[in-house]
C-alpha angles and dihedrals in degrees: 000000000000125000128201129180135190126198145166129299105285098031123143096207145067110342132343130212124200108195106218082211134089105274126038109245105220107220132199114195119321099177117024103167133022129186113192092191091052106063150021109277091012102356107232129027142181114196114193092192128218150239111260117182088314093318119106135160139056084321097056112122116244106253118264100229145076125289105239098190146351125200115191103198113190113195120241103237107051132072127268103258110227120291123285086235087072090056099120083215094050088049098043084061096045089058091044092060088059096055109101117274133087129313129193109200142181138151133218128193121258126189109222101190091334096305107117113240137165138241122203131202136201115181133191133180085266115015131046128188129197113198127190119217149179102225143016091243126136085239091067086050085050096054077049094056113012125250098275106035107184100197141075118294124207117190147127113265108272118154094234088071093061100079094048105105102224125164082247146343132233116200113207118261094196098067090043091057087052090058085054108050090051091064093056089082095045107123088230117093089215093061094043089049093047085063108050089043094056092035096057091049093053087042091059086042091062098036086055083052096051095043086051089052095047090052099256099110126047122224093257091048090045087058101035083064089058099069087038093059088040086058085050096051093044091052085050088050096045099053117061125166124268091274110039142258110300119244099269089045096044085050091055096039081060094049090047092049092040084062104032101138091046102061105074101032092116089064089058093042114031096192084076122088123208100243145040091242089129094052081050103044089049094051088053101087091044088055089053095048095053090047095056102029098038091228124266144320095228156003104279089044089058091045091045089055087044091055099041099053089039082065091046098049093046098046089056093056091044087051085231122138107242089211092064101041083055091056086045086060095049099052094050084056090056091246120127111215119244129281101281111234132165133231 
């Protein structure tokens, strides 16, 4: 049995909740046990609810806000419910991530019991799933997606990426941009002119991508703009000063050429975006987590995080309240949730 508290802002203890609002909801428990063999995302669960702003009960709104911290406290005499990773929900968006489309993914480190491990995200526009994992290896982002994913890939340029077979691949602008911007302060004039170079070219590649998605460019023109920009980069590439490209440009001139054919996607296929913010935005709350709570103490608990913020997540792209969906899962298991009260 697992058991989950939630309690006000400033709290040391169980889960707290930070409203992005005005005023601070103070909150009593809003989940109290949890049995991960019982229902459909954690099998069975108790809700306590909470009071939000006067409004308690099976009605009361989710609160609009981040999640600072989540403890998972197992307690010592009863047995270990089955893994996260045999929740029907859990593996119904699992298979939903290796359907074609596009992913954005990304992984973070996560101490379970001071051992480092690694959680890895693929995220859809509807679906988003957290996966805990041994290693950084590209094998952990092949159980993800599957070893012959036959959709479009988003990520940083890891090296862990490279093996996984995708339709396409999108590299992250924005960390190249990063990169950039860090030369712009070199005390060598090379460096400083590599950047704006490069920089001016992405910026054109964004601002064709705007203009298609608010109806200015047509596909063709938009792709068109592709091979124009590419033209642009090569030239930059190509003409270095007399001599040469200093060491952190030439660094960034390899990685560009390395990944040629993964900067511009997003110009050939507009539903992708430039970047892996999603894959990032959707690991936030887990960072947060790791930093106030110091992880888990093993490995269910790490799967059990894995698979709870893997709901949340997915219940805000889906524009759905996780209470409710909780309260969803209870009643198909023939379970009636417990006498609201607030506190």
């Amino acid at each position: 049995m697992v058991r989950i508290c939630a309690t006000a802002v400033g709290s040391q203890r169980g889960i707290q909740l930070w409203s992005t609002t005005q005023q601070h909801h103070r909150l009593a428990r809003i989940w109290r046990q949890l049995d991960l063999a019982q229902a459909n995302l954690c099998a069975g669960v108790h809700i306590q609810s909470a009071d939000f702003s006067g409004q308690s009960g099976q009605n009361a709104p989710l609160v609009s806000g981040k999640f600072r911290a989540l403890r998972v406290r197992q307690s010592p005499t009863e047995g270990n419910p089955p893994s996260g990773l045999d929740s029907p929900s859990y593996q119904q968006w699992l298979r939903w991530v290796q359907e074609p489309g596009v992913r954005c993914v990304d992984e973070t480190t996560y101490l379970i019991d001071g051992i480092k491990h690694w959680l890895w995200v693929a995220t859809s526009d509807q679906v988003c799933v957290l996966m805990l994992a041994p290693t950084r290896s590209s094998a952990e982002l092949q159980q993800l997606l599957g070893e012959k994913f036959e959709g479009i890939l988003t990520s940083d340029c890891f090296s862990a990426y490279n093996p996984q077979i995708a339709t396409a691949k999108q590299k992250c602008l924005t960390h190249l941009e990063r990169d950039l911007k860090a030369l712009d302060t070199s005390r060598f004039a090379a460096n400083r002119d590599f950047s704006a170079r490069v920089t001016h070219v992405l910026t054109l590649a964004r601002q064709a991508s705007c203009d298609y998605h608010a109806g200015q460019l047509s596909l063709e023109q938009l792709q068109s703009t592709r091979l124009q920009l590419e033209s642009q980069l090569q030239a930059v590439l190509h003409t270095p000063p007399e001599s040469g490209w200093p060491a952190d440009a030439q660094r960034l001139r390899q990685r560009l050429q390395k990944y040629w054919s993964d900067w511009f996607t997003f110009l050939s296929h507009p539903e992708v975006k430039p970047d892996n913010n999603d894959a990032e935005r959707a690991l936030r709350p887990v960072v947060v987590h790791r930093k106030v709570s110091g992880t888990a103490r093993s490995d269910w608990g790490g799967r059990l995080v894995a698979q709870m913020f893997s709901f949340l997540e997915t219940m805000r792209l889906q524009g759905a309240n996780a209470v409710e969906a909780l309260f969803e899962k209870l009643g198909s298991f023939g379970r009636s949730p417990p006498e609201s009260h607030s506190t």
